[in-house]
C-alpha positions as CSV (number, residue, x, y, z in Angstrom):
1,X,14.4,80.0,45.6
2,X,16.9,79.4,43.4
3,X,16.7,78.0,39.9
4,X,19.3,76.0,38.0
5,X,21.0,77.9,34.8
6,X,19.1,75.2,32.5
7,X,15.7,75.3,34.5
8,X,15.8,79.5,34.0
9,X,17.0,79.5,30.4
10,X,14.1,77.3,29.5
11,X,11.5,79.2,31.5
12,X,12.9,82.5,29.7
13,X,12.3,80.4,26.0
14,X,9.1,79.6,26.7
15,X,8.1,82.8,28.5
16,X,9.8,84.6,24.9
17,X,8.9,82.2,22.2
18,X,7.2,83.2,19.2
19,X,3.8,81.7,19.7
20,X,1.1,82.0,16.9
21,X,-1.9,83.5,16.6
22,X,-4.6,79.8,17.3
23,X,-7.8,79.7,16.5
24,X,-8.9,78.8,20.3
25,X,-12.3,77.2,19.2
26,X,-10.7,74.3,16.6
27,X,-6.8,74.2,18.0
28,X,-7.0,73.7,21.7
29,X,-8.1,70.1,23.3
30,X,-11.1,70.5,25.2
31,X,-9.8,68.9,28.3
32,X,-7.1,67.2,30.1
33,X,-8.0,63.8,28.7
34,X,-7.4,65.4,25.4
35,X,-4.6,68.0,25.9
36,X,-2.0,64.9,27.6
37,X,-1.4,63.2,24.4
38,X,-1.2,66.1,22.5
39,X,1.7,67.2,25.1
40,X,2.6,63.5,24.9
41,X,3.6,64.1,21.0
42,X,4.8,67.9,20.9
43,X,7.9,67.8,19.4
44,X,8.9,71.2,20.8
45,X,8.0,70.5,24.4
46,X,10.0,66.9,24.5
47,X,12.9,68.9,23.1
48,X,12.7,72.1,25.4
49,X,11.7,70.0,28.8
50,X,13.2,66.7,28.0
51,X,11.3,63.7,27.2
52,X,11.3,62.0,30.7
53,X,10.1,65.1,32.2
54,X,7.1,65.3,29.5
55,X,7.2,61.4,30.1
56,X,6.6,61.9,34.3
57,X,4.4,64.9,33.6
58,X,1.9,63.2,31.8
59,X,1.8,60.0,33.9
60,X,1.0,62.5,36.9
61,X,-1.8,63.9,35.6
62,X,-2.9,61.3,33.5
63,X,-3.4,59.2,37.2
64,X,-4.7,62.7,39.2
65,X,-7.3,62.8,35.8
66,X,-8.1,59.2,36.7
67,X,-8.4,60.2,40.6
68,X,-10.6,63.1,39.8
69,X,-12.8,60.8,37.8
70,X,-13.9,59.0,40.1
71,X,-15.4,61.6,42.5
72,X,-18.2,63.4,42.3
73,X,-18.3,67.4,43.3
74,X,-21.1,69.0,45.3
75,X,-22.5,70.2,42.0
76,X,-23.0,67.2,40.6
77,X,-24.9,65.8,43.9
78,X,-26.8,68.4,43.6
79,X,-27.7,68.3,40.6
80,X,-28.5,64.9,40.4
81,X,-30.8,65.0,43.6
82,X,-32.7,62.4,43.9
83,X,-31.3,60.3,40.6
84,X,-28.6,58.9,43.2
């Protein structure tokens, strides 16, 4: 597979940027529903990627999140037994 010149030179950024040290408890979202708008409003990333491909990114899994919600996993049937 080959890769544009643009695509590889901002893989190669983001592979070599200087990334601080985060405090992973307090920094990071706790899940998807939290991360997307935080990779909705990053600066950096709508600058790097573009905004419409931040823009298409986050409607994709913003609707697979909304997919996802709405099925139960084996886990949760069993855990919930009887409760159904």
């Amino acid at each position: 597979m080959t890769c544009s010149p643009d695509f590889a030179e901002i893989m190669i950024a983001i592979a070599t940027a200087d990334i601080p040290d985060y405090d992973l408890e307090s920094t990071f979202p706790n899940d998807l529903g939290e991360a997307l708008p935080v990779v909705e409003l990053n600066d950096e990333l709508n600058e790097s990627l573009g905004r419409d491909f931040v823009d298409v990114f986050v409607s994709v899994k913003r609707a697979k999140l909304r997919d996802y919600m709405k099925m139960m996993t084996q886990w949760e049937v069993g855990y919930l037994g009887s409760a159904l």
